[in-house]
SERO-4910 file (N, C-alpha, C, O; in steps of 0.05 Angstrom, whole numbers):
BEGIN
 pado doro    nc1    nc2    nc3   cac1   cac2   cac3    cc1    cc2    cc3    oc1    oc2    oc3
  Unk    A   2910   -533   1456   2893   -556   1453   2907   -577   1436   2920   -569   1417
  Unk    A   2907   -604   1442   2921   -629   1434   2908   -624   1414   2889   -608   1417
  Unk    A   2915   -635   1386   2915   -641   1354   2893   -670   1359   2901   -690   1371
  Unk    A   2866   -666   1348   2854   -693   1354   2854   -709   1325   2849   -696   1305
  Unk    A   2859   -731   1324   2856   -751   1303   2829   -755   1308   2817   -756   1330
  Unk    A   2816   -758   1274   2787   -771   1280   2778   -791   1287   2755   -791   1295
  Unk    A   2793   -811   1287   2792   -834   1311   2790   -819   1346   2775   -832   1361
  Unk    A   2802   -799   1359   2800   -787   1380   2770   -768   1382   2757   -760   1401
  Unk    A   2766   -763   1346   2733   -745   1360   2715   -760   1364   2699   -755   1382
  Unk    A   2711   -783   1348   2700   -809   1345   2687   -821   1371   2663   -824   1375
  Unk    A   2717   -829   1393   2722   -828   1420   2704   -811   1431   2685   -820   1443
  Unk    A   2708   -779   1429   2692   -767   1450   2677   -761   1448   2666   -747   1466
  Unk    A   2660   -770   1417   2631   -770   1412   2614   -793   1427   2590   -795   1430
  Unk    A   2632   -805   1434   2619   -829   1444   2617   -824   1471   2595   -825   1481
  Unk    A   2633   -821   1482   2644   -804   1517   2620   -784   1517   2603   -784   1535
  Unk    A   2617   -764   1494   2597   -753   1509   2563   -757   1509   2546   -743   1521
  Unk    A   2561   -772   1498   2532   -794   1499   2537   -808   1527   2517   -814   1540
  Unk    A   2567   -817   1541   2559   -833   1570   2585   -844   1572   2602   -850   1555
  Unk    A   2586   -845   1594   2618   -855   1605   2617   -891   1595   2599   -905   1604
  Unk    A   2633   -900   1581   2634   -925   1581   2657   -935   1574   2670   -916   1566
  Unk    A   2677   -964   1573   2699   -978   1570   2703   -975   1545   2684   -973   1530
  Unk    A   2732   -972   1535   2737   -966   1497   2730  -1007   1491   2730  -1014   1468
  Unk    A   2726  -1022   1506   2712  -1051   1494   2681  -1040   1473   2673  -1043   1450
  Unk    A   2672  -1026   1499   2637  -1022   1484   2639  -1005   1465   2625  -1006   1444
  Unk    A   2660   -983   1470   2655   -963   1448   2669   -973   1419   2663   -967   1396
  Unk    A   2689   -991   1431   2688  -1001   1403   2672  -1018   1381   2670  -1020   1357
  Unk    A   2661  -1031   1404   2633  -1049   1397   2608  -1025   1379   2596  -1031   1358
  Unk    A   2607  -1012   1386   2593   -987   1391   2595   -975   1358   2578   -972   1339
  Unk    A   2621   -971   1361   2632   -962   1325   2628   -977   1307   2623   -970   1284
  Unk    A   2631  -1003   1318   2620  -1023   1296   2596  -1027   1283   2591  -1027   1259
  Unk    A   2580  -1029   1307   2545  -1031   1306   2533  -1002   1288   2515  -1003   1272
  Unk    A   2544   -987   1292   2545   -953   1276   2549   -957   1261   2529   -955   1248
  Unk    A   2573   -968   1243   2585   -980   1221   2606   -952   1222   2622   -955   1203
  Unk    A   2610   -936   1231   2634   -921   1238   2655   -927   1229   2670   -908   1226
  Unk    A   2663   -949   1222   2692   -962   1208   2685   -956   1185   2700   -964   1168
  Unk    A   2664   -944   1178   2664   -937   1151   2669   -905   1138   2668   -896   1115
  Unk    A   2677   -892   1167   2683   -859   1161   2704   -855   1188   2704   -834   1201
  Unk    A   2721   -878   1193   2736   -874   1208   2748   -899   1212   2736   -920   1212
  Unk    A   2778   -897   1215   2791   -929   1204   2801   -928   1237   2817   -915   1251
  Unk    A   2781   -949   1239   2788   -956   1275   2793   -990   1277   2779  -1001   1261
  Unk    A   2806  -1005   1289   2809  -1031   1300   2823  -1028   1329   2842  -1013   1334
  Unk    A   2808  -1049   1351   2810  -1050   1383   2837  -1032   1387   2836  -1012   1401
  Unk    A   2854  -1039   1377   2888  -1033   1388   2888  -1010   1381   2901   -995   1395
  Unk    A   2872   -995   1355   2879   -965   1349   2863   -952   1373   2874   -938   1390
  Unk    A   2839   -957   1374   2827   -941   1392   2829   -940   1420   2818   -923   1434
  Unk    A   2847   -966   1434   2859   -969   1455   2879   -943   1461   2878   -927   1480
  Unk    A   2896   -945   1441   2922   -931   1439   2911   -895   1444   2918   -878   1460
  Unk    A   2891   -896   1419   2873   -861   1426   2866   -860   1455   2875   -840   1467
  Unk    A   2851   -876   1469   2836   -878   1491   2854   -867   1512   2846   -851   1529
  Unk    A   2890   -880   1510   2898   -873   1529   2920   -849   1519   2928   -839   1540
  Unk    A   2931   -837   1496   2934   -807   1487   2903   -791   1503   2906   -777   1523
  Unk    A   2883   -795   1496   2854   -780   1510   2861   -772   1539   2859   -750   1549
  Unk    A   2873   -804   1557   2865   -796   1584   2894   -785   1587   2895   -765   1602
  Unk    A   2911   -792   1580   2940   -773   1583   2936   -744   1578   2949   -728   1591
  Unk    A   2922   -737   1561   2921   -705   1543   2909   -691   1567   2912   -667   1571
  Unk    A   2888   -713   1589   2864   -695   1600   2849   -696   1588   2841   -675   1597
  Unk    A   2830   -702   1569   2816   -699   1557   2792   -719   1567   2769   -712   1570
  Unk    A   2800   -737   1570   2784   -769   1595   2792   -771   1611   2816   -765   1615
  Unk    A   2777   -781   1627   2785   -789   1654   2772   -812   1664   2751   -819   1653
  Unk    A   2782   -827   1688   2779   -862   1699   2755   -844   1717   2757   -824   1731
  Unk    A   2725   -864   1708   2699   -859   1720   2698   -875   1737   2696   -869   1761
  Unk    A   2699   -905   1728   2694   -927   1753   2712   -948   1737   2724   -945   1716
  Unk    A   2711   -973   1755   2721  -1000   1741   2689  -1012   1738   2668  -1007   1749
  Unk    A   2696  -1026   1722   2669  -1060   1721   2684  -1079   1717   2705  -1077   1703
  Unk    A   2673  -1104   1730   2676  -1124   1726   2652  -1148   1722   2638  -1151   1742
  Unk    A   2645  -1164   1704   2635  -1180   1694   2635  -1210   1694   2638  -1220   1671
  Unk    A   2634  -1224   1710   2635  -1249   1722   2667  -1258   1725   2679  -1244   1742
  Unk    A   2681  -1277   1715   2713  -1280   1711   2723  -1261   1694   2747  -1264   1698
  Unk    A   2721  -1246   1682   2726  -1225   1667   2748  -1201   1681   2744  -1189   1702
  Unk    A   2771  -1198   1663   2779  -1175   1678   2768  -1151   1684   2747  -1143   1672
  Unk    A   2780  -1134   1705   2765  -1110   1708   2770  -1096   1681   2789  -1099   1666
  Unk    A   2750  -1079   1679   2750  -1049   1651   2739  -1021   1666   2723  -1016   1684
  Unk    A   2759  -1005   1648   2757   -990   1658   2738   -969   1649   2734   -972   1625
  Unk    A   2723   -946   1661   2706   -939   1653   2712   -909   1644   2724   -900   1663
  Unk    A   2711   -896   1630   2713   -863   1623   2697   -857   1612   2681   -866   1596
  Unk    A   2703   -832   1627   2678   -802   1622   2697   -777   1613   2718   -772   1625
  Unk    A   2688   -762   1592   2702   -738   1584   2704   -717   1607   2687   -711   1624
  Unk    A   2721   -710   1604   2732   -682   1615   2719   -665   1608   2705   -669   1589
  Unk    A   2718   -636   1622   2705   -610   1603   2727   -607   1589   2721   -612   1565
  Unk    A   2749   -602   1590   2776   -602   1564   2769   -617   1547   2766   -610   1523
  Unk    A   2765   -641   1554   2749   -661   1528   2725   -649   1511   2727   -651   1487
  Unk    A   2702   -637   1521   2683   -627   1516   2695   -608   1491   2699   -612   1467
  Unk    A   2698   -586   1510   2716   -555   1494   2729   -561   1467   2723   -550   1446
  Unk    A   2755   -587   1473   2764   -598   1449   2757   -623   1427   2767   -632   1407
  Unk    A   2736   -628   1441   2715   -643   1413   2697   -623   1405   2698   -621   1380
  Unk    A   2686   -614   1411   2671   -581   1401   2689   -573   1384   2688   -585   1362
  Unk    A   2711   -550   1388   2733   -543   1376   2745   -558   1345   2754   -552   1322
  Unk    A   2741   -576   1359   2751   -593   1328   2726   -605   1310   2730   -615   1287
  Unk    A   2705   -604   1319   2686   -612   1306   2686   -582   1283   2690   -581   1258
  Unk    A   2680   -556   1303   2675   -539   1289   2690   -535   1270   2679   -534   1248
  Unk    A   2727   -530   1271   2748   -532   1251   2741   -553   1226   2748   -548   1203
  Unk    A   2725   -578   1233   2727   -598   1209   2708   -590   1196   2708   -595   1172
  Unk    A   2687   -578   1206   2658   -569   1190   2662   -546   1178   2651   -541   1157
  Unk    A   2681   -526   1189   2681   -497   1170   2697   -494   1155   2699   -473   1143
  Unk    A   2719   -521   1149   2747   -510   1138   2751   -537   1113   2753   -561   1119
  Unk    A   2752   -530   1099   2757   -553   1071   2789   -560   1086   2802   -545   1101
  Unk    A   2797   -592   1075   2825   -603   1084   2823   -627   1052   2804   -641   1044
  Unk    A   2848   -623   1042   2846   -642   1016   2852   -668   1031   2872   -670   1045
  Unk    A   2837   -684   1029   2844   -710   1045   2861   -734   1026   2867   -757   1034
  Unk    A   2865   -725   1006   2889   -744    988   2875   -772    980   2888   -791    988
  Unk    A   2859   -776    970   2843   -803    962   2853   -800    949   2861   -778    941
  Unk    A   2858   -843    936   2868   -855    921   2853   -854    890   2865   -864    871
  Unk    A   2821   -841    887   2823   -847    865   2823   -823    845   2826   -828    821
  Unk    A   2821   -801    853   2833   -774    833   2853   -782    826   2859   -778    803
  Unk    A   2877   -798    846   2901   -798    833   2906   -811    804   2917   -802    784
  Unk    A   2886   -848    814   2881   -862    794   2873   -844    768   2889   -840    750
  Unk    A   2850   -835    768   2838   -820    746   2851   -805    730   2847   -805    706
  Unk    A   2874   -788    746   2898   -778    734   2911   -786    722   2922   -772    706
  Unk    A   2918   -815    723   2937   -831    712   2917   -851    698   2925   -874    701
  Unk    A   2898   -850    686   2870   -872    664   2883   -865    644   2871   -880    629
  Unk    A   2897   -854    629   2909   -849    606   2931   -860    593   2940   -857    570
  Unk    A   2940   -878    618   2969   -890    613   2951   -924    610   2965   -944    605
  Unk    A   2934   -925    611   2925   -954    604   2905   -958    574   2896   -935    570
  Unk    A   2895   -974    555   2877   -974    549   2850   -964    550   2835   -968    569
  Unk    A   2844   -952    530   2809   -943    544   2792   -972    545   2770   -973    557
  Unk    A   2803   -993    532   2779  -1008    535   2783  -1022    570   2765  -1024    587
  Unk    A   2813  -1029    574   2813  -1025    602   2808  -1015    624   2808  -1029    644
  Unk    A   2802   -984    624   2796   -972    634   2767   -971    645   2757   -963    666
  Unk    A   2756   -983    619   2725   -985    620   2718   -996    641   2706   -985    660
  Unk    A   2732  -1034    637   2728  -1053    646   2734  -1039    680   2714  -1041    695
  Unk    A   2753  -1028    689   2764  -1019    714   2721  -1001    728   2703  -1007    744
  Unk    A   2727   -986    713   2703   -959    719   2679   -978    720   2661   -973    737
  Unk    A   2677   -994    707   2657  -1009    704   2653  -1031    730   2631  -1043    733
  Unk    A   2668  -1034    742   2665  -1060    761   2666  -1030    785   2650  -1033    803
  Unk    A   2680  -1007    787   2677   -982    818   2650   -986    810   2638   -991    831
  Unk    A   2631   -986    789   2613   -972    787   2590   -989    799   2569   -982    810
  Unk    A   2601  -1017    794   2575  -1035    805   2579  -1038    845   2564  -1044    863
  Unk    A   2610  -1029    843   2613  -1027    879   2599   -996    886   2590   -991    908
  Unk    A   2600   -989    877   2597   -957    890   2553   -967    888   2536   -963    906
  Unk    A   2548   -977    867   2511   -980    870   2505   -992    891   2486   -983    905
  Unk    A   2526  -1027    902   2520  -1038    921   2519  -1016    944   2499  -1016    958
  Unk    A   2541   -995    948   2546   -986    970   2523   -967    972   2513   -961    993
  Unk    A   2519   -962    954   2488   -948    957   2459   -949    964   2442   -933    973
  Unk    A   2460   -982    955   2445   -997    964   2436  -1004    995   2414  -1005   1006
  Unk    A   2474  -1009   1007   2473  -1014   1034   2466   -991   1053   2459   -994   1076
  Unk    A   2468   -964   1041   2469   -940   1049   2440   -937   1059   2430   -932   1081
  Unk    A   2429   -944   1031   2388   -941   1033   2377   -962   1045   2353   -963   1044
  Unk    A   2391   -983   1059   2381  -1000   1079   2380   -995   1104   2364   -995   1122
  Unk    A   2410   -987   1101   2413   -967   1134   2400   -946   1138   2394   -939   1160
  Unk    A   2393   -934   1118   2372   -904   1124   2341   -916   1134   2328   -909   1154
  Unk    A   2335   -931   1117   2310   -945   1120   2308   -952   1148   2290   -942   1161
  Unk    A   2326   -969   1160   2317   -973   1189   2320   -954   1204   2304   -956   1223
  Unk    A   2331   -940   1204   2344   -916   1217   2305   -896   1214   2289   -889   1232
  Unk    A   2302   -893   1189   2276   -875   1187   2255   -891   1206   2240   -879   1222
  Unk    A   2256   -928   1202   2240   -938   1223   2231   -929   1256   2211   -927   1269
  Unk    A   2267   -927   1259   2264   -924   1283   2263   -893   1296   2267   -883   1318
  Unk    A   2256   -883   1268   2252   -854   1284   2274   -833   1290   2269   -809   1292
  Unk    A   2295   -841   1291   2318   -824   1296   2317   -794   1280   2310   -793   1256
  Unk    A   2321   -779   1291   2323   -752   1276   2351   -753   1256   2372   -766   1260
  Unk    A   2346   -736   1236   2366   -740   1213   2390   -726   1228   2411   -738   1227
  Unk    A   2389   -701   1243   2418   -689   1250   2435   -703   1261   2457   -693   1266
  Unk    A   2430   -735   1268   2447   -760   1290   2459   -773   1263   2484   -775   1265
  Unk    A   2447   -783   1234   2457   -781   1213   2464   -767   1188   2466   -771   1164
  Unk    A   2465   -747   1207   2474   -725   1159   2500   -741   1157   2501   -750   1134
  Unk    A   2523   -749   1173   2544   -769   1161   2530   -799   1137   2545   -806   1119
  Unk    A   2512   -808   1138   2502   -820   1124   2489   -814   1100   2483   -827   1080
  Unk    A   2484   -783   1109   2462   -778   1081   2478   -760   1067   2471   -756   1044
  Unk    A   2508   -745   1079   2533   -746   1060   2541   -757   1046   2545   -750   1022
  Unk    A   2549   -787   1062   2559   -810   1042   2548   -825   1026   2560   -842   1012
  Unk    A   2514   -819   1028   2505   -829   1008   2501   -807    977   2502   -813    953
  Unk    A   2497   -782    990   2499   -757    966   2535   -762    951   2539   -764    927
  Unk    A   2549   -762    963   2572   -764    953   2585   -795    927   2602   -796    910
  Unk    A   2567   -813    935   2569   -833    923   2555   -837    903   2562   -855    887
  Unk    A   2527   -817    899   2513   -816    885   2524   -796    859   2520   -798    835
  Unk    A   2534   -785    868   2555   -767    850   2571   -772    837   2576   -761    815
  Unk    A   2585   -795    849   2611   -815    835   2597   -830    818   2607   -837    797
  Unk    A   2567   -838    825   2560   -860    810   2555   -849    778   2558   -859    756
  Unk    A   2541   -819    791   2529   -807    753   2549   -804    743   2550   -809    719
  Unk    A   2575   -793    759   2606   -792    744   2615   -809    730   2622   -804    707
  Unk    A   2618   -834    741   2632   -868    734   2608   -863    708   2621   -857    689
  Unk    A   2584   -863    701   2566   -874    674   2572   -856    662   2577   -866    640
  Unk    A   2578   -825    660   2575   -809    640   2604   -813    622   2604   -811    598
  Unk    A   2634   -821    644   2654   -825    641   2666   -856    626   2688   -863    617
  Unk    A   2640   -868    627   2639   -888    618   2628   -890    590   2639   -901    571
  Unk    A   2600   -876    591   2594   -881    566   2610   -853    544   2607   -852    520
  Unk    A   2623   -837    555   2637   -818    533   2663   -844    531   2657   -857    511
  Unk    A   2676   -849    537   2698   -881    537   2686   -899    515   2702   -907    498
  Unk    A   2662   -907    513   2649   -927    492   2643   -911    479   2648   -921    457
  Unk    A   2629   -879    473   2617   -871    453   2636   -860    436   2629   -851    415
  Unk    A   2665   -860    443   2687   -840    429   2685   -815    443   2706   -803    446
  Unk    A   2663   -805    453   2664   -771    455   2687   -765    475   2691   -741    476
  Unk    A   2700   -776    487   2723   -779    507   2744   -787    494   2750   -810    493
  Unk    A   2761   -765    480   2784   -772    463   2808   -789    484   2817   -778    504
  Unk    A   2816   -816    476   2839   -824    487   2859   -837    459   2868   -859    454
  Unk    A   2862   -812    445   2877   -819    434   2904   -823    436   2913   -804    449
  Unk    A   2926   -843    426   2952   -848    436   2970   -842    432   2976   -846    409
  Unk    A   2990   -830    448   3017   -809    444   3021   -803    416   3028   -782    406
  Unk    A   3015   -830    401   3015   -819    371   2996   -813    346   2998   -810    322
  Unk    A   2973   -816    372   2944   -798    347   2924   -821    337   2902   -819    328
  Unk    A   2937   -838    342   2908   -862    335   2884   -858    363   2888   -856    388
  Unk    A   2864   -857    349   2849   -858    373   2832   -884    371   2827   -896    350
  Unk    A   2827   -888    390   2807   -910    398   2780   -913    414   2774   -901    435
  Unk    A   2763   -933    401   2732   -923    416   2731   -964    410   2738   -984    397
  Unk    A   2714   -950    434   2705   -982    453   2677   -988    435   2663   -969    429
  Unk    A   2669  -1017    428   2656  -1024    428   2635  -1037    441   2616  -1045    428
***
């Protein structure tokens, strides 16, 4: 079985909801907000679309055409497609993979700056990570409107549990930084506490 990038399961999640042009499905990812758990733009998912129908995995359903508009082409998954978006879904759900984010690393390295800097840093993720929270519980909200059953979003109600996590992290890490109880004291023993 071909090695799928999650931009490629992405693809045949979409393929298997209905045969359609990678134009709509990219349209599609957008409207989802999908670019937000999968770093897709037209040319990347073009490029997947046609690794997909090379691998077998898709295949040419029909053409359309739309007034002066060139023709597009239309795909529908394969059962190899099927088998191998299954397959890899299941591998990503049962098997931890360290995915290398940038800010454990940062965090690792908050010691080589100021704590009062540091503050100022944690302090501004902290007011992005509430907005994103914010936007999270807007999207759920309509989403509860319209009825959708939650198993079409637990990716949403992940990323909002996960952010919510960062967020009690960023204040508690924050206020031990201002309260002193977070020793940053400096290679040579002076310590310092934020006012």
């Amino acid at each position: 079985m071909p090695q799928l990038t999650p931009l490629a399961v992405s693809a045949l999640a979409l393929l298997v909801e209905a045969p359609m042009h990678p134009y709509e499905m990219y349209q599609l990812m957008l409207q989802r907000r999908e670019d937000r758990v999968v770093k897709v733009n037209a040319g990347s998912l073009y490029r997947a679309v046609e690794r997909l129908e090379r691998d077998g995995l898709i295949a040419e359903s029909t053409t359309e055409r739309e007034g002066n508009r060139p023709e597009r082409t239309v795909y529908a998954i394969t059962e190899a497609g099927r088998r191998a978006f299954l397959d890899t879904v299941e591998e990503m759900l049962g098997h931890h993979v360290n995915e290398f984010p940038e800010f454990p690393l940062a965090i690792g390295e908050a010691h080589n700056l100021p704590a009062d800097r540091v503050v100022e840093l944690l302090r501004a993720r902290e007011e992005q990570v509430a907005t994103a929270i914010s936007l999270l519980d807007d999207g759920l909200a309509r989403i509860a409107a319209k009825q959708l059953p939650k198993r079409y979003v637990l990716n949403v109600h992940y990323s909002r549990a996960m952010l919510e996590t960062e967020l009690g992290w960023l204040t508690q890490t924050i206020d031990e930084l201002t309260t002193g109880s977070l020793d940053w004291s400096s290679p040579h023993g002076a310590h310092r506490t934020i006012h």
